[in-house]
C-alpha positions in Angstrom: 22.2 26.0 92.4 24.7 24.9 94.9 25.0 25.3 98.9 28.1 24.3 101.0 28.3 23.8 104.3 31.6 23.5 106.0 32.7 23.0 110.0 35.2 21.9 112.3 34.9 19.8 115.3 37.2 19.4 117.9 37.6 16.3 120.4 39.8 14.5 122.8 39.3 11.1 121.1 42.2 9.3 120.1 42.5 9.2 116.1 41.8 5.7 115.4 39.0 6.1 117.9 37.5 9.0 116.3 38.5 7.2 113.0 35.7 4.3 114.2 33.1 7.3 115.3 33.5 8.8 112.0 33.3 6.1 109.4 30.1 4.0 111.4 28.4 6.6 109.5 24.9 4.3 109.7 25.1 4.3 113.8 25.4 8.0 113.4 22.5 8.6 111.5 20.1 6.7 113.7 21.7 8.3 116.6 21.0 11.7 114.8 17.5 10.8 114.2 17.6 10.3 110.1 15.3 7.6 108.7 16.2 4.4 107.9 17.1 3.1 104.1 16.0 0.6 101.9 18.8 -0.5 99.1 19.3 -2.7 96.0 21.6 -3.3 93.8 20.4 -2.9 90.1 23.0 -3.1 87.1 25.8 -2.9 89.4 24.8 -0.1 91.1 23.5 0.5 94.6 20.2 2.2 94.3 19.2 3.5 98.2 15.2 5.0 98.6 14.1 6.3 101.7 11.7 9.4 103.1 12.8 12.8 104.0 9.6 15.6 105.5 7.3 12.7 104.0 8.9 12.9 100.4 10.0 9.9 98.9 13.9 10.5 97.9 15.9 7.7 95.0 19.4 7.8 94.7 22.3 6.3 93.2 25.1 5.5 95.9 28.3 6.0 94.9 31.6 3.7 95.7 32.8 5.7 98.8 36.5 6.5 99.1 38.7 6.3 101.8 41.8 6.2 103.8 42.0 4.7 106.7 42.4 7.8 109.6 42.4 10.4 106.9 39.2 11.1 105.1 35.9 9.4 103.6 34.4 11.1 100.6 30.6 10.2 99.1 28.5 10.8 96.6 25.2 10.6 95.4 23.2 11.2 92.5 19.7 11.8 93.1 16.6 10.2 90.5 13.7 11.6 93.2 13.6 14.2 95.6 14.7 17.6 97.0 17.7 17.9 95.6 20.1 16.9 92.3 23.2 15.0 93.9 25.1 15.9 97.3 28.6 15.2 97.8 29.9 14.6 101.9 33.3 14.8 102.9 34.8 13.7 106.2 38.7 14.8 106.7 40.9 13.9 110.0 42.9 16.7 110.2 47.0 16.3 111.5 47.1 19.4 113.0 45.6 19.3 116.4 44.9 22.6 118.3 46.1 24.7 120.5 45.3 22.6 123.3 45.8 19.5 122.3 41.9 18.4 120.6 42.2 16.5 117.6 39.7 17.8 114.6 37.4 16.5 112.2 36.5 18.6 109.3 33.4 17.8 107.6 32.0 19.4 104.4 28.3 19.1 102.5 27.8 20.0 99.1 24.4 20.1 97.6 23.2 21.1 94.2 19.8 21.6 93.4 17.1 24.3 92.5 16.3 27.6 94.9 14.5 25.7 97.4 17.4 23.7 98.4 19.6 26.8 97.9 17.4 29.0 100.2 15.6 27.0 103.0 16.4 23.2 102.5 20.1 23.8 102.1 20.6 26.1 105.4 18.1 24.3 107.3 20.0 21.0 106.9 23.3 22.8 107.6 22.4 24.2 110.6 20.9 20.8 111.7 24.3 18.7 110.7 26.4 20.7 112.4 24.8 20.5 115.6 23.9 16.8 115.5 26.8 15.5 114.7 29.0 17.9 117.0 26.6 16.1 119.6 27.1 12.4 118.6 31.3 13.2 119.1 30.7 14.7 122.2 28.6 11.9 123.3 30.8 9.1 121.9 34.0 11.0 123.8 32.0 10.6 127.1 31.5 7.0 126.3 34.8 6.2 125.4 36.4 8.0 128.2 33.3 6.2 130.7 34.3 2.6 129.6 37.8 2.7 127.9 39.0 1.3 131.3 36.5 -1.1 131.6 37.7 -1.9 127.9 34.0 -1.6 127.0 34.8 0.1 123.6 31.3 -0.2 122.2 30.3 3.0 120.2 27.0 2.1 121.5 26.4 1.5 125.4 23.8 -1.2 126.7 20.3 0.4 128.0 19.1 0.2 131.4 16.6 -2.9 131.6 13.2 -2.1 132.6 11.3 -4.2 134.4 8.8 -6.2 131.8 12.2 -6.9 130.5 13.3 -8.5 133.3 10.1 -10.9 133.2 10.7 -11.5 129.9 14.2 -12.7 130.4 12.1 -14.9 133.4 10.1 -16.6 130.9 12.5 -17.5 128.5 15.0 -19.0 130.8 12.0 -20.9 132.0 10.6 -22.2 128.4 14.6 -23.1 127.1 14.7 -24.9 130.2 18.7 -24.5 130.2 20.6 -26.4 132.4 22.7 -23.4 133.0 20.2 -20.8 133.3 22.5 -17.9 135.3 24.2 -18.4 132.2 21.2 -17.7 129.6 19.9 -15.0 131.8 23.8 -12.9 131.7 23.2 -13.4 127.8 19.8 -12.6 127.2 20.6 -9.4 129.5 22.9 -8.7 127.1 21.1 -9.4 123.9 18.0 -7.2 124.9 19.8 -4.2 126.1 22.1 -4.3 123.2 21.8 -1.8 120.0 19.5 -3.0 117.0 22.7 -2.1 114.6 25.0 -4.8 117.0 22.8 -7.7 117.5 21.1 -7.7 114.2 23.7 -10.9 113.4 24.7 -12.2 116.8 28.3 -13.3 116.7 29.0 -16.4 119.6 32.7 -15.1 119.8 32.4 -11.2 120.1 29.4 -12.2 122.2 31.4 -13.7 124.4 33.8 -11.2 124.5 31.4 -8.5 125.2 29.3 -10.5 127.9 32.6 -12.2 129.3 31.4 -15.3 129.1 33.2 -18.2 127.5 32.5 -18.8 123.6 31.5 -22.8 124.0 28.9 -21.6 126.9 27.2 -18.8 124.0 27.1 -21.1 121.8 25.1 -23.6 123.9 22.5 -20.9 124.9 22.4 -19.4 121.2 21.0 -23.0 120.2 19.0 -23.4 123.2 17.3 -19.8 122.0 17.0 -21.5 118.2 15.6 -24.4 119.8 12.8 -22.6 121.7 12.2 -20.2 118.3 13.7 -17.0 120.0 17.1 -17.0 117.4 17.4 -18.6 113.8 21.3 -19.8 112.4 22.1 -18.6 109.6 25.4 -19.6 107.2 26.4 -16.3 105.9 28.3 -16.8 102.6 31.1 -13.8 102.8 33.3 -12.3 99.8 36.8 -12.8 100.4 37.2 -9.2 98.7 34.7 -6.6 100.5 33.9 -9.0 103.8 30.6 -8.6 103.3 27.6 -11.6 103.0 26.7 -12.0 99.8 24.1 -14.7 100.9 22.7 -16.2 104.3 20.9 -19.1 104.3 18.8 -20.9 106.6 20.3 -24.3 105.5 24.1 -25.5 104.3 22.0 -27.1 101.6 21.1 -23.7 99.8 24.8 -22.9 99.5 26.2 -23.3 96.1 29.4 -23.7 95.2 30.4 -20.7 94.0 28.3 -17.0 94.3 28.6 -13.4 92.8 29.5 -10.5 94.7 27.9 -7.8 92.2 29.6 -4.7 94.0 32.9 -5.9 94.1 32.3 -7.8 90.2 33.6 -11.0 91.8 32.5 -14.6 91.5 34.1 -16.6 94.4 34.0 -20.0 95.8 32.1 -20.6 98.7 33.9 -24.0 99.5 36.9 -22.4 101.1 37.6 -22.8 104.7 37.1 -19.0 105.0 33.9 -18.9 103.0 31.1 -19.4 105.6 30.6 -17.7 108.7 28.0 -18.9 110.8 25.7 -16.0 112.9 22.1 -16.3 114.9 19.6 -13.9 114.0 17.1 -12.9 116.7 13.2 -13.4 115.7 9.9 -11.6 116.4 9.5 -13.4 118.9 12.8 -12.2 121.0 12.7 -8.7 119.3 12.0 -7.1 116.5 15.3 -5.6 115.0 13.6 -3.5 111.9 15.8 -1.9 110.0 19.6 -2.1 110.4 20.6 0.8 107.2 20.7 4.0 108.0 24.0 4.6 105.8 26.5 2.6 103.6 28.9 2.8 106.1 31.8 1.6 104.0 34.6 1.8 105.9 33.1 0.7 108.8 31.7 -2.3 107.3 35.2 -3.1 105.5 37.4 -2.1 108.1 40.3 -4.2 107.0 40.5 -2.0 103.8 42.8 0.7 104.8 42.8 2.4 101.0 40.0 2.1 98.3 40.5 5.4 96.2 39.8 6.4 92.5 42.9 5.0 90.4 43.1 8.4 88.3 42.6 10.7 91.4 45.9 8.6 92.8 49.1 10.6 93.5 50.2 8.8 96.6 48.5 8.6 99.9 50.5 7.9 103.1 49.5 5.0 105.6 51.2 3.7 109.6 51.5 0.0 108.0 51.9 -2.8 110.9 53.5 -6.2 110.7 51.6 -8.6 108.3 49.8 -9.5 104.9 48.8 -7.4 102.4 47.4 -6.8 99.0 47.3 -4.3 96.8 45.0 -4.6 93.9 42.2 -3.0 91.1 38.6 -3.2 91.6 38.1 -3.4 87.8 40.9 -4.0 85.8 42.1 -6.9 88.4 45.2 -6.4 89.0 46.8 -7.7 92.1 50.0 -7.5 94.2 50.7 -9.1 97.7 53.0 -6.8 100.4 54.2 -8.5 102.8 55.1 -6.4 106.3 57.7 -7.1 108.3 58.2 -6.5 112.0 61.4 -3.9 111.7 60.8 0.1 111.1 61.8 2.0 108.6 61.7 6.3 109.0 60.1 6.7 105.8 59.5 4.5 102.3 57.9 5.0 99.0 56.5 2.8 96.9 55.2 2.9 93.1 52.8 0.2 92.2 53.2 -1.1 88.9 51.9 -4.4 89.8 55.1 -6.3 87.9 56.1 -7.6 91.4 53.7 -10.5 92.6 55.2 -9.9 95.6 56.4 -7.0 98.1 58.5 -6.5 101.3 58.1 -3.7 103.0 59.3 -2.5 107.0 56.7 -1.5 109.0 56.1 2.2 109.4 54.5 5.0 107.7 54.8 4.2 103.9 53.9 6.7 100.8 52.0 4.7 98.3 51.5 5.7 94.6 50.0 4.1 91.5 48.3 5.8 88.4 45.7 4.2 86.7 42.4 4.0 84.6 39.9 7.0 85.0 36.9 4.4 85.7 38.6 1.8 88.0 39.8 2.0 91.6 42.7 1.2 93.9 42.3 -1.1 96.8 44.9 -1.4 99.2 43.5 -4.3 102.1 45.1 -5.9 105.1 44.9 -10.0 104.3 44.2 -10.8 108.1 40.8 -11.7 109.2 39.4 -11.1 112.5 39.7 -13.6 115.2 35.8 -13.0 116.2 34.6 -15.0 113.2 32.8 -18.1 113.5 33.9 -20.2 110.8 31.6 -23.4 109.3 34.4 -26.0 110.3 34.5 -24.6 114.4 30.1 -24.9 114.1 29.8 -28.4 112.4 32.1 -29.3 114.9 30.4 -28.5 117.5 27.6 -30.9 119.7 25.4 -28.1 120.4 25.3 -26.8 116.3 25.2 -30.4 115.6 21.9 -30.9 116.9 20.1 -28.1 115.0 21.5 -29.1 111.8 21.8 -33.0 111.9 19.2 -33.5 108.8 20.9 -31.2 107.0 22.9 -31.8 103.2 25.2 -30.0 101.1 23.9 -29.2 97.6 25.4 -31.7 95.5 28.5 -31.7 94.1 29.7 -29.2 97.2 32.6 -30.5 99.2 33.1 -27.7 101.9 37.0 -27.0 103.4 35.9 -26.8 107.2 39.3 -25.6 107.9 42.1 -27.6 110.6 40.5 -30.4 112.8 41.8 -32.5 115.0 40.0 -36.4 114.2 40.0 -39.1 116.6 39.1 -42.4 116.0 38.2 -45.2 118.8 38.0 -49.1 117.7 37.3 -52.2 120.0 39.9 -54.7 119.8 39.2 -58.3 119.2 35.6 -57.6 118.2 35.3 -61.0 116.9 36.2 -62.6 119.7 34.1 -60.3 122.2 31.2 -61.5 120.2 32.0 -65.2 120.6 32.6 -65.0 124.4 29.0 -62.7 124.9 27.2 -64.1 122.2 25.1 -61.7 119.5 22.8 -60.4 121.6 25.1 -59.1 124.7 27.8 -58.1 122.1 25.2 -55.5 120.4 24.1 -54.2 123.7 27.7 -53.7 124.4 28.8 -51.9 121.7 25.6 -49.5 121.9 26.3 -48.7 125.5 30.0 -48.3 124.6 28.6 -45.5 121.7 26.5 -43.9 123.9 29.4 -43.7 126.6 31.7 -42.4 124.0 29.2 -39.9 122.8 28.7 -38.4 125.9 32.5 -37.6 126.7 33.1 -36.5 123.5 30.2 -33.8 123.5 31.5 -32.6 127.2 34.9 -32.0 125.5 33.1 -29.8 122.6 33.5 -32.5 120.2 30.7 -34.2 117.7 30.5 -37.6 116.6 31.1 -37.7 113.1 29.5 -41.2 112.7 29.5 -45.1 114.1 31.5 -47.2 111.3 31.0 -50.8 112.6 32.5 -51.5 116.2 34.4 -47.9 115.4 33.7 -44.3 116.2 35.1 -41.6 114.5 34.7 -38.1 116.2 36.3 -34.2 114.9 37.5 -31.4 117.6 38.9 -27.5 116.8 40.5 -28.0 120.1 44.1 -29.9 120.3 44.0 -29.9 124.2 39.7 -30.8 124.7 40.8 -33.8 121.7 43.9 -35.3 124.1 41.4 -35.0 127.2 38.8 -36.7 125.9 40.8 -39.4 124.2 42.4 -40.0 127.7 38.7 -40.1 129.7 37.7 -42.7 126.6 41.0 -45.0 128.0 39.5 -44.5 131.4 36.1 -44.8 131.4 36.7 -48.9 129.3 39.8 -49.8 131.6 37.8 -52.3 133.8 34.3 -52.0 132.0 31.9 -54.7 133.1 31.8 -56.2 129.4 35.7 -56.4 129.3 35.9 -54.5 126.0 39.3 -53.3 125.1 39.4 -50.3 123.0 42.5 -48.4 121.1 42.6 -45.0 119.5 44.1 -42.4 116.9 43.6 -38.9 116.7 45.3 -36.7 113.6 45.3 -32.9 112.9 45.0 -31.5 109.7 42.7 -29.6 106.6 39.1 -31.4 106.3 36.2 -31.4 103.8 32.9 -31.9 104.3 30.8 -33.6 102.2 27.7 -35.6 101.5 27.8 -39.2 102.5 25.1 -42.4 103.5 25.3 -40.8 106.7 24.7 -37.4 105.7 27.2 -34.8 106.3 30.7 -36.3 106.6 34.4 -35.9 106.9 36.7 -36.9 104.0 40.3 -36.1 102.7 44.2 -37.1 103.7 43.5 -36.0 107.7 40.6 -38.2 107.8 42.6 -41.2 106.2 45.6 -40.7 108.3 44.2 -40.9 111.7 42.1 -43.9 110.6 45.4 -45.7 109.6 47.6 -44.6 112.4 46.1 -46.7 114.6 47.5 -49.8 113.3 50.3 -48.5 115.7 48.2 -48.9 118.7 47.7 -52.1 120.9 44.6 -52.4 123.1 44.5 -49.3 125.4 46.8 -47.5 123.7 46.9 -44.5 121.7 48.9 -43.5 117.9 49.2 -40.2 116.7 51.3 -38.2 114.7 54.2 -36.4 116.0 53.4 -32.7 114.5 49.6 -33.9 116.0 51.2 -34.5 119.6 53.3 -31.2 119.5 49.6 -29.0 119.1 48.6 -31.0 122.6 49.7 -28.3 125.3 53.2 -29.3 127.2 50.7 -29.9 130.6 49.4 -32.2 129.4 52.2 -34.4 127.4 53.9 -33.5 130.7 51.5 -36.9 131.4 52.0 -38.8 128.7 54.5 -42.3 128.7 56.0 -43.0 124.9 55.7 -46.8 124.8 56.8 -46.9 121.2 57.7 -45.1 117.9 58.5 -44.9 114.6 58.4 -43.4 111.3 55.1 -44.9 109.0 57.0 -44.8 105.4 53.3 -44.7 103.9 51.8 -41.8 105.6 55.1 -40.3 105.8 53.8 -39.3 109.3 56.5 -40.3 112.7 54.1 -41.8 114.7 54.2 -42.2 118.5 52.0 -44.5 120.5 51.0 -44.1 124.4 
C-alpha cells in the first residue's frame, strides 16, 4: 500500500537562503524533534539504523540527488520497521505568489502494509507538515533578526545560564591564558553554540563567527587541548565529496593514500589540500552526542551544485559565476574541467560528451545536458574551496600547534605538501672567529641566547622554528608581511648585542613538504634549498631574497626597505635583491 503526502510552503526567504534551510536537512530533524541516527557503510552502501515509537527501523540510504536551488530527492529502502521504502522530495518552486512569498513544495511517499496506509501514514503527514512549516517560519525570523548583523547562522546561540558562566570561570582559571578576556569571548561562544556547529571546531569560521582574530583562536583552542577541554584532530578530506574520510589523533596515523568508499575513490592524502586540521570538544567541556539526524547531502557538499542520475539527465539549468569547474561521472569516471569566465552570456547550452578536457563558458544561467549509463551519476562541482579551512601547512606552521604536536612523525615513507611558505633563514657571520675572540665556553652561551632570542620573535610573528642547524636557524611563516617583520626585529634586536655577533639572513616563498628527519618533522624541497642559498648574497646585517619573494611583502612595508645590491643568481634562476 502506498500513502502520499504533498504541501506547499510559502516564505519571504531569499532562494539561496531557503536553498541552505532546505537542504541542512539533519539540523531540521533535530529541530523537529526526530531521533538521532547511527550509520555505516557496508558494501558500498550507507546502511542508517535508528528508533522510531521504540521500534528499531534499518534502511538503506540512497545517493541523494540534487540541484543546487531547485530540488533534493531521497530514497530509502527499508530492511526493519514500519514501513517498505519512502521516497522525500524537496522542489523550490520559480513561481512565487501572489504577493511576492517564494515556495517550497515538499512531497512524502511511503509504501508499506495497512498500518502505514491507515494510521502511521496520516499521522506522520499531519506531523511533517506542521513541523517543518514551523522550522521555515522560525529560520525566516532568524534570518530577518541577524541578516544585518550578518549573523547568518541557521542556528542562533542560547542564552547562558548562570552555572555556565562559572564554568567559563573555572576554565579560564585552570588554562591560565595570558589573554583570558579573550578565552572567555570564545568559550561563550563555544558553549552556547549548537551541538551540529561545534561538533568540529573550525579556528577560521570561529573566528569569524566570534570576531576575533584567527591567530588569537588558535592560541586559546590549544590552550583548551592543553588543559584536556578540546582534542586536534587531522581530518583526512576527499578531494571529490569534501567530506573526512579519516581523523586522526596524530599526523603519524595518516597514510599516504586512503579510500573514500562512497564516492569509489582512492586519493592521496599528501596533497597540500588533503588535511584539514579541527579541535574536537571533550567530556569534559561538553558532551556533543550525536551529530546525524540526516544525510544532509547537499548541505554537507555544498560546492556540488548538480549530482543527478546520468539516465534520468535531460538537461538541468544552473546561474554559473566566475571560476573553476568540473564536470564528471561518479562511476564510469569520466571527467571534464569548465572553466567560467567573468562576462555574461543571456542564455547557453551545453552537451557533455566529455571529448573536451576542457570548457569555456560566460557566466550566466547555462542549460546543461549529458546522457548516460542507467547505474552511474552526473556530478557537476565548483573546483574552489572555502577560505574557512584550516589547512596542515597554515597548523605546522604555527608556534601555538607546534607545541602540541612537537613529538609527533609522519608514517614512513609520507612526505606531506604543506602548501606555500615563506622560509627564513638567520646565520651568524664569522662564527669561527666569534669563537676565538670569546673562547668555547662564552661562544656556546652566546649562540643559545641568540636561539632563544630568535625563537621568541619568531613565535610573536606566528612563525615556528623549524630547527637549529649549527650557528643557523631556519624558521617557516604563511604570512609574507609577519615573515619581513620579523626578519627586520631579528636585524634589530643583534645590531649592538653585548656579544658583538653579526648575523645575516634569507627568507624565500614557495611549495614545501614535510617530512621525517633527525629532528623529527622537517621542511624539504626547492623553497627550502633556495632560501638557504640566497644568502650567499647577504653581508653581515643584511638581508637576500628573491624578487617574486619581496613583491608578496606588502608595499608599506618595502616602502622601508633600502636596495643595497642586486642581481640575477644564474643557479637558482631566482633575481635576487639584498637590503
Amino acid at each position: 500500500m502506498i500513502y502520499q503526502n504533498k504541501f506547499i510552503i510559502t516564505t519571504k526567504l531569499p532562494i539561496d537562503r531557503l536553498w541552505a534551510v532546505m537542504s541542512d536537512t539533519s539540523r531540521m530533524n533535530k529541530t523537529m524533534g526526530l531521533p538521532p541516527w547511527e550509520e555505516a557503510e557496508l558494501n558500498g552502501s550507507r546502511v542508517v539504523r535508528t528508533h522510531v515509537l521504540g521500534q528499531e527501523q534499518e534502511w538503506v540510504e540512497s545517493p541523494w540527488t540534487w540541484i543546487v536551488n531547485q530540488e533534493i530527492n531521497q530514497e530509502r529502502i527499508y530492511k526493519k520497521g514500519l514501513m517498505q521504502k519512502q521516497t522525500g522530495k524537496f522542489r523550490l518552486l520559480s513561481e512565487k505568489t501572489s504577493d511576492g512569498l517564494n515556495q517550497v513544495e515538499v512531497s512524502f511517499t511511503w509504501y508499506g502494509g495497512a498500518l502505514l496506509r491507515f494510521v502511521i501514514g496520516p499521522m506522520s503527514a499531519k506531523f511533517l507538515k506542521k513541523a517543518m512549516t514551523e522550522y521555515v517560519q522560525n529560520q525566516e525570523r532568524i534570518y530577518f533578526a541577524n541578516v544585518k548583523a550578518k549573523n547568518l547562522a541557521l542556528t542562533p546561540l542560547r542564552e547562558l545560564t548562570a552555572q555556565d558562566t562559572d564554568f567559563i570561570e573555572v576554565i579560564t582559571k585552570e588554562a591560565q591564558s595570558s589573554k583570558p578576556e579573550i578565552l572567555k569571548t570564545l568559550l561563550r561562544y563555544l558553549i552556547a553554540s549548537d551541538s551540529l556547529d561545534i561538533h568540529k571546531i573550525n579556528p577560521k569560521k570561529t573566528a569569524k563567527d566570534t570576531g576575533l582574530k584567527t591567530h588569537e583562536v588558535i592560541e586559546q583552542l590549544t590552550k583548551l587541548t592543553q588543559s584536556g577541554y578540546l582534542a586536534l584532530t587531522w581530518d583526512v578530506i576527499c578531494p571529490h565529496c569534501r567530506g573526512p574520510q579519516l581523523e586522526a589523533a596524530k599526523l603519524r596515523f595518516v597514510a599516504e593514500s586512503t579510500i573514500c568508499q562512497s564516492c569509489d575513490l582512492e586519493f592521496s592524502t599528501q596533497s597540500d589540500q588533503s588535511i584539514e586540521v579541527t579541535f574536537k570538544p571533550q567530556s569534559k567541556f561538553r558532551e556533543i552526542g550525536s551529530i546525524t539526524y540526516c544525510a544532509a547531502e547537499p548541505a554537507k557538499k555544498s560546492h556540488i551544485l548538480m549530482n543527478w542520475p546520468a539516465s534520468e539527465m535531460q538537461s538541468a539549468k544552473i546561474d554559473l559565476k566566475p571560476g573553476t569547474y568540473r564536470a564528471r561521472t561518479l562511476h564510469s569516471k569520466k571527467e571534464c574541467a569548465v572553466k567560467v569566465e567573468d562576462k555574461t552570456a543571456s542564455k547557453q547550452k551545453i552537451n557533455l560528451d566529455f571529448k573536451q578536457p576542457l570548457m569555456t563558458l560566460a557566466s550566466g544561467e547555462t542549460e546543461i545536458s549529458y546522457t548516460g549509463s542507467e547505474k552511474d551519476f552526473f556530478v557537476f562541482e565548483s573546483l574552489a574551496w572555502s577560505d574557512e579551512r584550516y589547512l596542515a601547512g597554515e597548523a605546522l606552521s604555527n608556534t601555538h600547534i607546534r607545541t602540541l604536536v612537537n613529538d609527533d612523525l609522519l608514517k614512513s615513507g609520507v612526505k606531506l605538501d604543506i602548501g606555500e611558505q615563506i622560509i627564513l633563514f638567520t646565520d651568524i657571520v664569522g662564527s669561527t672567529p666569534m669563537y676565538k675572540r670569546l673562547g668555547d665556553n662564552k661562544a656556546f652561551i652566546a649562540v643559545q641566547d641568540h636561539y632563544v632570542e630568535i625563537e621568541n620573535i619568531i613565535k610573536a610573528n606566528s612563525g615556528v622554528v623549524v630547527k637549529f642547524i649549527g650557528d643557523a636557524v631556519m624558521a617557516a611563516f604563511t604570512d609574507a608581511s609577519l615573515a619581513f617583520k620579523a626578519n627586520q626585529e631579528i636585524h634589530s634586536a643583534f645590531k649592538n648585542n653585548k656579544d658583538s655577533l653579526v648575523l645575516r639572513t634569507s627568507f624565500h616563498i614557495g611549495q614545501v613538504l614535510c617530512v621525517n628527519m633527525n629532528v623529527g618533522l622537517d621542511y624539504f624541497g626547492q623553497t627550502v634549498n633556495t632560501a638557504a642559498k640566497l644568502q650567499g648574497w647577504a653581508d653581515g646585517f643584511e638581508t637576500a631574497v628573491s624578487e617574486q619573494t619581496l613583491q608578496r611583502v606588502p608595499e608599506s612595508q618595502r616602502l622601508q626597505l633600502t636596495i643595497k645590491k642586486s642581481g640575477f643568481d644564474d643557479k637558482l634562476r631566482e633575481q635576487v635583491l639584498v637590503f
